[in-house]
C-alpha positions in Angstrom: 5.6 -2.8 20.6 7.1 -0.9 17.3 4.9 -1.3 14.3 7.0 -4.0 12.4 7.5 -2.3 9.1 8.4 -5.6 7.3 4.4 -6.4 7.5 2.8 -3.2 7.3 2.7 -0.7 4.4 3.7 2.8 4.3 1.0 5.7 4.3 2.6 7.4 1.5 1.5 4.8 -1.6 -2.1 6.1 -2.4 -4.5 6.5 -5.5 -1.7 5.4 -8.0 -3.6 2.5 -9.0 -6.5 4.7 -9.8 -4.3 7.0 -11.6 -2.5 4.1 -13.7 -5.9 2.1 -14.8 -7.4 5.5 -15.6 -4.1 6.7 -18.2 -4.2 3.5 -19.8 -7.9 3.7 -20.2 -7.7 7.1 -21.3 -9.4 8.7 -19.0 -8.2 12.1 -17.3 -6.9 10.8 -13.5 -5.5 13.7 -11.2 -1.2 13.7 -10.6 -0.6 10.4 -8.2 0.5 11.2 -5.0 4.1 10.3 -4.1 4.1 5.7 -4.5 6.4 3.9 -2.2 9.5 3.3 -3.5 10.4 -0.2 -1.9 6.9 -1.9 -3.7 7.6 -4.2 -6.2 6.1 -3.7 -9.4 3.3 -5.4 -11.1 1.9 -6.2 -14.6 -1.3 -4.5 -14.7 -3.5 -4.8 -18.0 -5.3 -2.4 -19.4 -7.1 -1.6 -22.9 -4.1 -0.7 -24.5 -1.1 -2.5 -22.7 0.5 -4.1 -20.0 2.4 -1.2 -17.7 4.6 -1.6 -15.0 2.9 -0.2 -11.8 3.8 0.1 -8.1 1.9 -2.7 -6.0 0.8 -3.1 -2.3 2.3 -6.2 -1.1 -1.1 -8.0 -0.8 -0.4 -9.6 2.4 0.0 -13.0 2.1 -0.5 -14.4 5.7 -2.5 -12.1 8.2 0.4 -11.5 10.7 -1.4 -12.3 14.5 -2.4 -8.6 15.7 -2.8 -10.6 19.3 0.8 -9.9 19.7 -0.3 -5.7 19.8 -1.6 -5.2 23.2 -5.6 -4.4 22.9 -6.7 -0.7 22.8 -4.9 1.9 20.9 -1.9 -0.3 19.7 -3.8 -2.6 18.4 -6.0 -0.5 16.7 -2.9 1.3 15.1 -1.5 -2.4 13.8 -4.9 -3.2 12.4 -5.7 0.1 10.5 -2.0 0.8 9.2 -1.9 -2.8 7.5 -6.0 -2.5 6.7 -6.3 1.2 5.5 -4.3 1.1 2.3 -5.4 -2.0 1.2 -9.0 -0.7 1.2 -8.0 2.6 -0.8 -6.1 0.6 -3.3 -9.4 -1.5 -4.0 -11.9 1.3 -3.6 -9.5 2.8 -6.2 -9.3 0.3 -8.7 -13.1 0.1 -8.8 -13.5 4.3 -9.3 -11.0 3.7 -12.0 -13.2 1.2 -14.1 -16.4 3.5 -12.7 -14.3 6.2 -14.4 -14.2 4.5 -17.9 -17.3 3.4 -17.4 -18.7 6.8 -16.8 -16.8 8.3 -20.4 -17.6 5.3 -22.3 -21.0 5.5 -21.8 -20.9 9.0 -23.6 -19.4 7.4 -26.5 -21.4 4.1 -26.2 -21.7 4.0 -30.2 -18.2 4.4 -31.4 -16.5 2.2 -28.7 -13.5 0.1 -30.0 -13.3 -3.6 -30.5 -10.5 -3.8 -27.0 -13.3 -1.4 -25.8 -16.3 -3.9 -26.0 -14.3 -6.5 -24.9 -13.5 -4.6 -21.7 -17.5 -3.6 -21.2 -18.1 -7.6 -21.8 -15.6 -8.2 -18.9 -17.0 -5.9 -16.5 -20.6 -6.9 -17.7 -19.8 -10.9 -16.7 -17.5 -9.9 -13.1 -20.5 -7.7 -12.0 -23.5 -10.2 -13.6 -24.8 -7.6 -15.5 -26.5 -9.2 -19.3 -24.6 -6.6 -21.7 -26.0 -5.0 -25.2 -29.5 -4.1 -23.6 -30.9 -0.3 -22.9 -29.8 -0.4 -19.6 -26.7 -2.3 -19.4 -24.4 1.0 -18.6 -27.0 2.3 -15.5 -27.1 -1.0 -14.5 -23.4 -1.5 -14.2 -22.8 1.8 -12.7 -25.2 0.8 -9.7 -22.8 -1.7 -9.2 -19.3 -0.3 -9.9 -18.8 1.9 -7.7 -16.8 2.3 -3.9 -17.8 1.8 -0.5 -16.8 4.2 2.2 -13.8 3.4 3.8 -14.9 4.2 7.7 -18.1 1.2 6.6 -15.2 -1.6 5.7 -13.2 -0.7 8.2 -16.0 -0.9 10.7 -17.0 -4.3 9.4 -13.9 -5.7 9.2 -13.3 -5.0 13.1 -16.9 -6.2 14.4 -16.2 -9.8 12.0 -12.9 -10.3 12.9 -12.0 -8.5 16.1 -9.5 -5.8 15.4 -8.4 -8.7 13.3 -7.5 -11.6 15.7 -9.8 -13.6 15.2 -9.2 -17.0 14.0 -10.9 -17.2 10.2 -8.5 -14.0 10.0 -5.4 -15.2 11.2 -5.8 -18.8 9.4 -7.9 -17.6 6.5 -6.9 -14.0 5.9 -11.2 -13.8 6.2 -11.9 -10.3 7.4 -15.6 -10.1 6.9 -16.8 -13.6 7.9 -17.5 -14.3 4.3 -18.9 -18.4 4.4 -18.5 -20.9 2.1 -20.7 -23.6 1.2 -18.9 -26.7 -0.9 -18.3 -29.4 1.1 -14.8 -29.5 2.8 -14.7 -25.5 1.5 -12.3 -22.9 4.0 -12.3 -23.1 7.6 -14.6 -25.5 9.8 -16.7 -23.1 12.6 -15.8 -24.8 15.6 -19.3 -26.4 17.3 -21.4 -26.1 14.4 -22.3 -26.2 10.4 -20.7 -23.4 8.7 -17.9 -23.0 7.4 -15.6 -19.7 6.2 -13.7 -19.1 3.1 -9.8 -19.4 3.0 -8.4 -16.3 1.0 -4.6 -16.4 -0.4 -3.9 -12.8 0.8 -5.9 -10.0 2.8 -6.2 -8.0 -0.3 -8.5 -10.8 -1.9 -10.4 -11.0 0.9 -11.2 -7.7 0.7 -11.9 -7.7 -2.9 -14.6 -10.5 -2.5 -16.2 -8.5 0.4 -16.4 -5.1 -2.2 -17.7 -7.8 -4.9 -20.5 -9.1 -2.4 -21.8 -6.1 -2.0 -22.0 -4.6 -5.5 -23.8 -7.8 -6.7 -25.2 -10.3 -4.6 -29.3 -9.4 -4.7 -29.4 -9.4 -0.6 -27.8 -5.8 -0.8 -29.8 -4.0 -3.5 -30.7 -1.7 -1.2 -27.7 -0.5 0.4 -26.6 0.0 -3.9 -29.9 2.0 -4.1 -29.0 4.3 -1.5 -25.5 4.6 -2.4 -27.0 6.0 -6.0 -29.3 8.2 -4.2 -27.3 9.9 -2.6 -25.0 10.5 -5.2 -28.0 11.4 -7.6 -27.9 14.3 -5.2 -24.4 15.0 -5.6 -23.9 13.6 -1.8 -20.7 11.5 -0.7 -22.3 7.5 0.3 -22.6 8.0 4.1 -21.5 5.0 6.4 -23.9 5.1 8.6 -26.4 5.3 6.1 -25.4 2.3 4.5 -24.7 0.6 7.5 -28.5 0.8 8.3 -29.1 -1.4 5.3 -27.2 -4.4 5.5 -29.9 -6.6 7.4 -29.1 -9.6 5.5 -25.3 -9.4 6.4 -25.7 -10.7 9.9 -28.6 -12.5 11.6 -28.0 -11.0 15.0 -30.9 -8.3 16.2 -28.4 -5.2 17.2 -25.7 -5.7 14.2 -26.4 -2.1 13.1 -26.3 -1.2 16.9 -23.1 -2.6 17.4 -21.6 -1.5 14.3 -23.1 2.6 14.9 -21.3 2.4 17.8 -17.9 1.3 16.5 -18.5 3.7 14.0 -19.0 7.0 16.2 -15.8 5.7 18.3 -13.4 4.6 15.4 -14.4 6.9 12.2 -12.1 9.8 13.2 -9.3 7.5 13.9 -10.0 5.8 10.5 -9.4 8.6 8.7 -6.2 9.3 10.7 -4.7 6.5 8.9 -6.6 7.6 5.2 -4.7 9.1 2.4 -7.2 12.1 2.8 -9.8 11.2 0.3 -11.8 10.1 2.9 -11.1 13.2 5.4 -14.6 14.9 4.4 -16.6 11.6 3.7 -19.5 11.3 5.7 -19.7 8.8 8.8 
């Protein structure tokens, strides 16, 4: 079955996000690579502006991948739609991570918009702002996640994205919810799963969880370490500590293995920033 080209996105629209956030922050972004020319625009604020921006169409309604026969054609549906929507986020955070990173070198002379923007990030990422720390501590938190690690936990949670919270709930990651009446009901038990609007928000909250909820200070810890060291985050080394992210005994087990099967064909469908990251 063709790839239907009214639901998936085009490889060629990468990094202009990044590239946009990081001009009207004024920060030095390398040229954008070529943006698709069918996206519709967007109004994307910055510090200084609004500017009109190529957008991802965030995909509104997972289309049902059970249609692709399993094996490699599914695979192909899954990562053409997934790929650039992870690239697009990843990118937005390295853009703030980029102001971030120059603002804190001119920490005393930072405008009034300037603050305002540091008080933002300071409340999305629950960091307490005006101490010592507050840049360091921010920085643990704003920052990407390998691409070949989403991927891989977007196929175990939803299974190559058929799964039901996926195709009802856009829910990639089997992110819960815990109101009452909240998301999608787990058939035969308790828990329940959030409902996102579009598979770029679900995405979003999944990058979000894990730059801020307490249960993953680790796998932030060794993301900085490794980058102390001037290393790319590995996958596989972050993989290893996410125990609180699923209660079954051989999650890292069964997410090593996709990842040794599936990282090379991740990066297949990758703009090429990811080409030399380590699995």
């Amino acid at each position: 079955m063709p790839i239907r080209h009214d639901v998936f996105f085009s490889r060629r629209w990468r990094g202009v996000i990044a590239v946009v956030l990081l001009g009207g922050l004024g920060v030095t972004a390398p040229p954008p690579l070529d943006a698709h020319a069918a996206s519709p625009t967007r109004d994307v604020r910055t510090l200084e502006s609004n500017v009109d921006t190529p957008a991802l169409d965030p995909v509104e309604e997972m289309p049902d991948l059970r249609e692709y026969a399993a094996g490699p054609e599914r695979k192909t549906a899954f990562l053409e739609l997934l790929v650039p929507l992870v690239e697009a986020e990843n990118a937005n955070i390295q853009a703030q991570r980029d102001w971030l990173l120059d603002a804190r070198e001119r920490r005393d002379s930072l405008s009034d918009a300037e603050r305002s923007h540091l008080q933002r990030l300071c409340d999305s990422y629950q960091i307490e702002c005006g101490t010592s720390n507050t840049f360091e501590y921010l920085l643990s938190r704003v920052d990407t996640l390998p691409l070949e690690m989403v991927v891989i936990q977007a196929v175990e949670e939803s299974g190559w994205g058929t799964s039901r919270f996926a195709r009802q709930g856009n829910n990639l990651f089997g992110l819960r919810c815990f109101g009452d009446g909240c998301g999608l009901a787990q058939e035969g038990s308790q828990r329940r799963y959030q409902h996102f609007d579009s598979v770029q928000a679900s995405i979003d909250a999944y990058l979000h969880n894990l730059n801020t909820h307490r249960a993953y200070l680790a796998m932030r810890q060794t993301r900085a370490a490794q980058k102390e060291q001037g290393e790319s985050a590995s996958a596989e080394s972050l993989i290893r500590t996410l125990d609180s992210y699923s209660v079954r005994d051989n999650y890292f087990d069964v997410l090593l293995a996709l990842l040794r099967t599936n990282a090379e064909l991740i990066r297949e469908h990758s703009s090429g920033d990811a080409e030399d990251s380590p699995a």
